[in-house]
Wavefront OBJ file of the C-alpha trace (Angstrom):
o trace
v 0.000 0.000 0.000
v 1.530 3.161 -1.116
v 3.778 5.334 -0.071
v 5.014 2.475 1.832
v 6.474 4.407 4.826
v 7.200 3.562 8.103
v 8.293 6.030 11.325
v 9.438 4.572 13.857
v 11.117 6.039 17.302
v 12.962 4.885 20.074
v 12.417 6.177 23.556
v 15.347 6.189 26.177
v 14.906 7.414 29.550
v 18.146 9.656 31.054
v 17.512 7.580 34.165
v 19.605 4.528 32.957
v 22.347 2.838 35.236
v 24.986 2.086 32.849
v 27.411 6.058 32.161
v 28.081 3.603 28.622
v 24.568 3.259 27.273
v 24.307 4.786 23.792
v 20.479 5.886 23.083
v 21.152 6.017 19.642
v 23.444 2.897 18.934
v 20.315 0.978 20.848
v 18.105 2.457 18.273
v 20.206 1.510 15.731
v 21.030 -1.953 17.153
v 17.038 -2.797 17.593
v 16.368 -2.336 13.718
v 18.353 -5.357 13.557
v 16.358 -7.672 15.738
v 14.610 -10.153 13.782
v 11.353 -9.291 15.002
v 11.476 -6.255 13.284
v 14.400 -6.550 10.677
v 12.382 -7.390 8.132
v 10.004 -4.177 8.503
v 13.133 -2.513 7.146
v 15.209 -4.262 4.781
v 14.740 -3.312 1.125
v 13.771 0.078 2.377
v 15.289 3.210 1.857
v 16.037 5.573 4.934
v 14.952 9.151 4.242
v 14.826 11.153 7.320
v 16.559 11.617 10.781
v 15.358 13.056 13.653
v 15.427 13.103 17.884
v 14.460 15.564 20.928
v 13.991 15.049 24.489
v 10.798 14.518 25.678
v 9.694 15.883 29.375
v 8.669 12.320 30.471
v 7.681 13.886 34.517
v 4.279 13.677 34.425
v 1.422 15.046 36.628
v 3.929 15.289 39.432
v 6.607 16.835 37.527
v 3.819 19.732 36.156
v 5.517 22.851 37.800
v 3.840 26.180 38.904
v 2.727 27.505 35.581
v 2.689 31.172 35.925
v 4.707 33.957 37.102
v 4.751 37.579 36.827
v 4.481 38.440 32.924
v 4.660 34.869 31.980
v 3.044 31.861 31.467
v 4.455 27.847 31.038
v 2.406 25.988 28.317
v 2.810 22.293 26.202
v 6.416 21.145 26.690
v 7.624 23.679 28.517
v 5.262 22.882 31.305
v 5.570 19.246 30.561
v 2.104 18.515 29.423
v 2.864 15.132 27.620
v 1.112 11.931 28.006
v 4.299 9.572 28.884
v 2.025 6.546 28.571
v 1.299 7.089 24.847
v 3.872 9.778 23.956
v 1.820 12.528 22.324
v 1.661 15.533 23.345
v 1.082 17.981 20.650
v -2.659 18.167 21.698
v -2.049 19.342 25.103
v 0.488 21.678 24.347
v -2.345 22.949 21.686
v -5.074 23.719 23.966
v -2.927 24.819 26.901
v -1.923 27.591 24.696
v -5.790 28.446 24.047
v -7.053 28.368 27.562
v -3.494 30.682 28.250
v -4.731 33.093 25.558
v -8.526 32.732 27.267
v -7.035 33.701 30.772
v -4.892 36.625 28.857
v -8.197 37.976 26.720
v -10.299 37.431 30.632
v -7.875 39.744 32.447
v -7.170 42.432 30.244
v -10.999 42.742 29.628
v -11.618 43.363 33.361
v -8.665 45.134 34.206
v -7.711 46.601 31.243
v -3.953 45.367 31.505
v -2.204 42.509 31.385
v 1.615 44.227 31.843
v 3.647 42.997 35.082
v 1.137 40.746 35.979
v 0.797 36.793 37.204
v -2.288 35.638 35.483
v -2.225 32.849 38.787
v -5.666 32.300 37.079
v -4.327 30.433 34.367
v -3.605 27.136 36.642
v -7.394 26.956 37.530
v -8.464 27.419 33.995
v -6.177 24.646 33.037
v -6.881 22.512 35.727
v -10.741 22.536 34.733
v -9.707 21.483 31.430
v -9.191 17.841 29.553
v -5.882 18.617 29.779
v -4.877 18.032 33.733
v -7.287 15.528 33.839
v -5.727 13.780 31.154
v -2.131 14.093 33.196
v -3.893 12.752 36.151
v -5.298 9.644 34.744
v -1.647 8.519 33.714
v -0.070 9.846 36.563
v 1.344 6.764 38.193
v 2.917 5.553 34.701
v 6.390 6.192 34.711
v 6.805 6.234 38.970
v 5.750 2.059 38.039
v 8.601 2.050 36.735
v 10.445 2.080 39.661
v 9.629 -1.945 40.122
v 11.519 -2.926 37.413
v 10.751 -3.004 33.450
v 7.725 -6.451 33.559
v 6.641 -4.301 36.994
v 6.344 -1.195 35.429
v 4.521 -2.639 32.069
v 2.125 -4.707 34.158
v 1.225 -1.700 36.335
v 0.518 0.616 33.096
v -1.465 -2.047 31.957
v -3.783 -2.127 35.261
v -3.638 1.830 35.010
v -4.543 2.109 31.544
v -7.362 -0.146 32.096
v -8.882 2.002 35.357
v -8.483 5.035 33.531
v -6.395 6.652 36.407
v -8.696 5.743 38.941
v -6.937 3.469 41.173
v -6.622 4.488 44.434
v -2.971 5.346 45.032
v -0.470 7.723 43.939
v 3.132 6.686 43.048
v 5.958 8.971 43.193
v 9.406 8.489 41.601
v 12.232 7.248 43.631
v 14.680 9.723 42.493
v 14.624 13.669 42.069
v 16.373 13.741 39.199
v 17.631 11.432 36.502
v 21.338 12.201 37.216
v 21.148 10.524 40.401
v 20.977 7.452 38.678
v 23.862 7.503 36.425
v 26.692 4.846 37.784
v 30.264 5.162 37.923
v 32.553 4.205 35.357
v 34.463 1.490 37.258
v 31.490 -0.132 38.170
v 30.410 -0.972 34.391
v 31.999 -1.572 30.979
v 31.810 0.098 27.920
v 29.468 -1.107 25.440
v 30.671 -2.608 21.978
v 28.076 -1.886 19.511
v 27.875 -3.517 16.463
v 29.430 -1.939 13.132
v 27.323 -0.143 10.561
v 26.039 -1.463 7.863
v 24.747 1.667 5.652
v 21.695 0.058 4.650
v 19.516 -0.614 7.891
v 21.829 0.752 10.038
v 23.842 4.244 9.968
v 26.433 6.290 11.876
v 25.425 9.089 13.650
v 27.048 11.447 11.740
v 25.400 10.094 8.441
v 21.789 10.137 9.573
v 22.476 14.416 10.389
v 22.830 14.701 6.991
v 18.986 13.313 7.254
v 17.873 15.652 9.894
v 17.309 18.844 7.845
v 19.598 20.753 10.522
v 21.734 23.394 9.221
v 24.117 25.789 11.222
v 27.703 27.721 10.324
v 30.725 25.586 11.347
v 31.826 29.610 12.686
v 28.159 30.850 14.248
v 29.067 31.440 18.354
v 28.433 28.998 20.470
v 25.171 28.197 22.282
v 26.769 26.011 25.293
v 27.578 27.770 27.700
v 29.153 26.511 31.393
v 28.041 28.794 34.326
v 30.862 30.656 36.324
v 32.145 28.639 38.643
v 31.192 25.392 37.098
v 34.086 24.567 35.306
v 34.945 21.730 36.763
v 31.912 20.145 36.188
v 32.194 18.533 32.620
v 35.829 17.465 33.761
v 34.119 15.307 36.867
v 31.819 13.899 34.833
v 34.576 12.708 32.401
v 36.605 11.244 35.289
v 33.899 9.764 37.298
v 31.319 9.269 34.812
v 33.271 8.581 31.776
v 31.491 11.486 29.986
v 28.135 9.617 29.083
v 26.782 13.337 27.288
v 28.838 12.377 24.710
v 26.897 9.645 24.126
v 23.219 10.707 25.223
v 23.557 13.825 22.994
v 21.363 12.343 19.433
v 23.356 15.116 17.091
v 26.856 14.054 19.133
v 27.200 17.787 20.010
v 29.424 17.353 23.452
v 33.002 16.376 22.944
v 36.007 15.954 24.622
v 39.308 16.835 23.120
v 43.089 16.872 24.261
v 45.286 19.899 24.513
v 48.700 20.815 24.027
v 49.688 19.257 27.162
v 47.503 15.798 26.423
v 44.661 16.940 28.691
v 41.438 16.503 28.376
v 38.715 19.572 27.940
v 35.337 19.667 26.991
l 1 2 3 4 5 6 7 8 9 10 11 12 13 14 15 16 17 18 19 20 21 22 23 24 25 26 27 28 29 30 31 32 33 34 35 36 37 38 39 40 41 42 43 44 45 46 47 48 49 50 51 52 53 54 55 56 57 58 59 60 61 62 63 64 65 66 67 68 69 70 71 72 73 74 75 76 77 78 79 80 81 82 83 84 85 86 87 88 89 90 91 92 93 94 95 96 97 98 99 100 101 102 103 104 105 106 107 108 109 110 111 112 113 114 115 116 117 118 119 120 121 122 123 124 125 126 127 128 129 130 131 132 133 134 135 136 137 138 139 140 141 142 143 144 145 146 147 148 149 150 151 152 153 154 155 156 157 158 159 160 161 162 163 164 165 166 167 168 169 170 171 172 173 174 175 176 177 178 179 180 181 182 183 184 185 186 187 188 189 190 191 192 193 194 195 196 197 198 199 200 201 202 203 204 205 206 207 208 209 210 211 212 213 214 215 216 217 218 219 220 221 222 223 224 225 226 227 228 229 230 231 232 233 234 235 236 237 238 239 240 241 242 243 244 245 246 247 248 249 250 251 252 253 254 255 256 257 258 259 260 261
């Protein structure tokens, strides 16, 4: 049936143990599982693409409004983890924003220097929270294992969010679960082939990305964090030069053989 296409996408949460774990060499080793190997072969890859998705939650959703601004879709974290979409919410979010906006400057005449703090109830009384809050306790099942964490979303999907308890994750942030070096090896993925699978640098070409080898650059490191990269590279073994899907971090040597970010 034409065109014949197929998109598929690989999730990886930042939470992983192993500092060696390559999120796109497991994407590109999974093509080649036999379950799914022959989805691709004879095909023709035509596009690359990756972002990070804000996998929190309704318990990651942070306070959404502050004096002359307002946090909506992504940048709030309105995405359904349990089926990945999010476009929707981030969609009407930004109407019932632009409904609180039109509200206040009709009755007050202004909206300048001012926390429209009315903008959480609005959105609260819409599909959207209540969609958050039926899949709430996806990703914190998560934190009994992979089968644990499948079975629960199963049992959650099938209550519709209305079981009675609430779980939280067991970390604050996904940094606290990246191991040490010593206590893993590095990962030996298998070479590229060209045809189902492709190095990282090949599949930009893909990606539709364009910027000036000379343009400034965006990355910066805060005063007095310049250490930081360096102790990830010694304790770490530098895994954001793996977890980066356009391989923008890099480590290089100096004149004296040391190494800088």
């Amino acid at each position: 049936m034409e065109p014949n296409l197929v998109h598929f996408g690989y999730v990886v949460s930042l939470d992983y143990k192993n500092p060696y774990l390559n999120p796109y060499e497991e994407f590109q080793r999974l093509k080649t599982h036999p379950a799914l190997r022959d989805t691709f072969e004879g095909g023709k890859c035509i596009s690359y693409g990756a972002r990070a998705l804000n996998e929190g939650g309704y318990f990651a959703i942070p306070k959404i409004s502050v004096r002359g601004g307002l946090l909506v879709g992504c940048a709030a974290g309105f995405l359904n983890v349990a089926k990945i979409k999010g476009t929707h919410n981030a969609m009407k979010s930004g109407m019932v924003a632009a409904e609180s906006l039109y509200k206040r400057y009709v009755d007050e005449g202004t909206i300048k220097e001012v926390e429209i703090s009315e903008y959480e109830a609005n959105l609260k009384d819409s599909e959207v929270y209540k969609e958050m809050y039926r899949t709430r306790n996806f990703k914190g099942g998560f934190n009994y294992t992979l089968w644990g964490g499948l079975t629960h979303g199963f049992v959650s999907s099938l209550l519709k969010g209305k079981e009675p308890w609430n779980i939280h994750y067991n970390h604050k942030n996904d940094a606290e679960t990246t191991g040490t070096k010593d206590k893993y090896k590095p990962i030996e993925y298998p070479k590229k082939d060209g045809v189902l699978t492709f190095d990282l640098l090949e599949n930009l070409t893909r990606s539709g990305t364009n910027h000036n080898h000379n343009q400034p650059s965006h990355l910066k490191i805060k005063p007095g964090m310049e250490d930081v990269p360096l102790k990830s590279y010694e304790k770490h073994g530098a895994p954001e030069t793996r977890f980066c899907p356009a391989k923008v971090y890099e480590f290089v040597s100096d004149e004296k053989g040391e190494v800088k970010l």
